[in-house]
C-alpha positions as a Markdown table, in Angstrom:
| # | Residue | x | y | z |
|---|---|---|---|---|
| 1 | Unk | 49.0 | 67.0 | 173.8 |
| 2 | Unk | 51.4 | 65.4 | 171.0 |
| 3 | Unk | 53.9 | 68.0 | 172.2 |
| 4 | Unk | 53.5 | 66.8 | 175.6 |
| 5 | Unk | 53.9 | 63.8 | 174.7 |
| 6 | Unk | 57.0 | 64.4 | 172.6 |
| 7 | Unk | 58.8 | 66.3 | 175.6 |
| 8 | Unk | 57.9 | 63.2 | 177.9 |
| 9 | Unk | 59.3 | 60.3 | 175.7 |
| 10 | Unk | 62.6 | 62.3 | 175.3 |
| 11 | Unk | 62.7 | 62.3 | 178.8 |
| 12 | Unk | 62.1 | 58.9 | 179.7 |
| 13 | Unk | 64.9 | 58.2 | 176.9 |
| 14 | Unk | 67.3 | 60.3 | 179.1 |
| 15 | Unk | 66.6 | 58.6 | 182.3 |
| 16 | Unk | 66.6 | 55.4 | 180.7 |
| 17 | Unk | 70.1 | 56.1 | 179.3 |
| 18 | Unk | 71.1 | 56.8 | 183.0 |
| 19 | Unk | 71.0 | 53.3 | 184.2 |
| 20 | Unk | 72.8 | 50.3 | 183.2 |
| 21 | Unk | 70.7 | 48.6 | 180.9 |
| 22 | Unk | 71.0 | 47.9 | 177.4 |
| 23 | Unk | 68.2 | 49.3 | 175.9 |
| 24 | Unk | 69.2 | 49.9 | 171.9 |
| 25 | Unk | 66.2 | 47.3 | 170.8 |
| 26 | Unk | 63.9 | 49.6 | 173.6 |
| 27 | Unk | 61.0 | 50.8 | 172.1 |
| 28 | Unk | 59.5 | 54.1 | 174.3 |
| 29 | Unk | 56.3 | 55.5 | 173.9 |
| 30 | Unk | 54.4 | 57.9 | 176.0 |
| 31 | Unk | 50.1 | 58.8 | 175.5 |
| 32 | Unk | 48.6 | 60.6 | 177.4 |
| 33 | Unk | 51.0 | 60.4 | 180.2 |
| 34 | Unk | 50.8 | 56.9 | 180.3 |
| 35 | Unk | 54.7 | 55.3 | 179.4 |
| 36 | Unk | 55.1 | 52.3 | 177.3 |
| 37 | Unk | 58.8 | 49.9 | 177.2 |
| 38 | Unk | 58.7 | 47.6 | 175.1 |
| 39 | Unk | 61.3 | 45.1 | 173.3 |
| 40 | Unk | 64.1 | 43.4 | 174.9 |
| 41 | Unk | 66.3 | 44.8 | 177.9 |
| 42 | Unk | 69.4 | 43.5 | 178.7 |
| 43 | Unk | 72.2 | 44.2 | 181.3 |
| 44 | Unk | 75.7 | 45.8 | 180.2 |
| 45 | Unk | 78.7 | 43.5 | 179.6 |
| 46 | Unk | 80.2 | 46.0 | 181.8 |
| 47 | Unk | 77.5 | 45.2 | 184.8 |
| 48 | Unk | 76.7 | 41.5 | 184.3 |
| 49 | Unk | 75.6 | 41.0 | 187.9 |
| 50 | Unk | 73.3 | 43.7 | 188.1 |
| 51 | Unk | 69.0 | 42.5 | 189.0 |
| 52 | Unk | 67.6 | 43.7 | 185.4 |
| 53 | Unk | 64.2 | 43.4 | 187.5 |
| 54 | Unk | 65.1 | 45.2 | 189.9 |
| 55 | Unk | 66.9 | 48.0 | 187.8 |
| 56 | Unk | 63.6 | 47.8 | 186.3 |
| 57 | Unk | 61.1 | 48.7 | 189.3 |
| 58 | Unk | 64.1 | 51.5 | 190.1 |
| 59 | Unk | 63.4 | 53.0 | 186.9 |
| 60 | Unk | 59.4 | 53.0 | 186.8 |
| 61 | Unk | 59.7 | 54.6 | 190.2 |
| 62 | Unk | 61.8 | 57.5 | 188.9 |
| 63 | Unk | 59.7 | 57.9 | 186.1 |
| 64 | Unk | 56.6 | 58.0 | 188.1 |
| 65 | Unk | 58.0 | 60.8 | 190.4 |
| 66 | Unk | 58.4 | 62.8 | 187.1 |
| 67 | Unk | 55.5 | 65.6 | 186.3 |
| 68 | Unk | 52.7 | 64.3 | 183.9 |
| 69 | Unk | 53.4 | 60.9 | 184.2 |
| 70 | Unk | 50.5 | 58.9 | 185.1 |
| 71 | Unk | 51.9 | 55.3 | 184.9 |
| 72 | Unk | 54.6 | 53.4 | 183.6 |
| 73 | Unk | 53.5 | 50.1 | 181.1 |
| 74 | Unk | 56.9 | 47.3 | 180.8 |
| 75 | Unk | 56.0 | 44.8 | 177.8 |
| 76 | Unk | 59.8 | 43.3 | 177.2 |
| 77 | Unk | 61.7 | 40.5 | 177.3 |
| 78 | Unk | 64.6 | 40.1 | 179.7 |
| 79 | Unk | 67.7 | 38.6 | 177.8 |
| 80 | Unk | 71.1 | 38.3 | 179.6 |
């Protein structure tokens, strides 16, 4: 299952790193299917009026759709 698990959280680290969010103080972790963010999120310079809640719901729902995952667990602080 730790193998599972290792495959999962690389990628949730991909499709994180496909949306524009900064998420270099993200911490991912995946048990058992289950997906834990935590840290701080922000929005790119480059995208500054971009819904970081809403880019946030996108991204759960994406990762939901994925094979083994069972649900998707957001502990983080939203800076700007």
């Amino acid at each position: 299952m730790a193998s599972d698990d290792a495959a999962m959280t690389r990628m949730v680290r991909s499709q994180v790193a496909r949306r524009s969010i900064d998420a270099s103080m993200l911490n991912i972790r995946v048990s058992h299917g289950i997906v834990y963010l935590g840290g701080i999120i922000r929005v790119l310079r480059t995208h500054a009026d971009m819904d970081l809640t809403k880019e946030m719901e996108l991204i759960s729902t994406v990762l939901r759709s994925k094979q083994g995952v069972r649900e998707v667990i957001w502990e983080v602080t939203q800076r700007t």
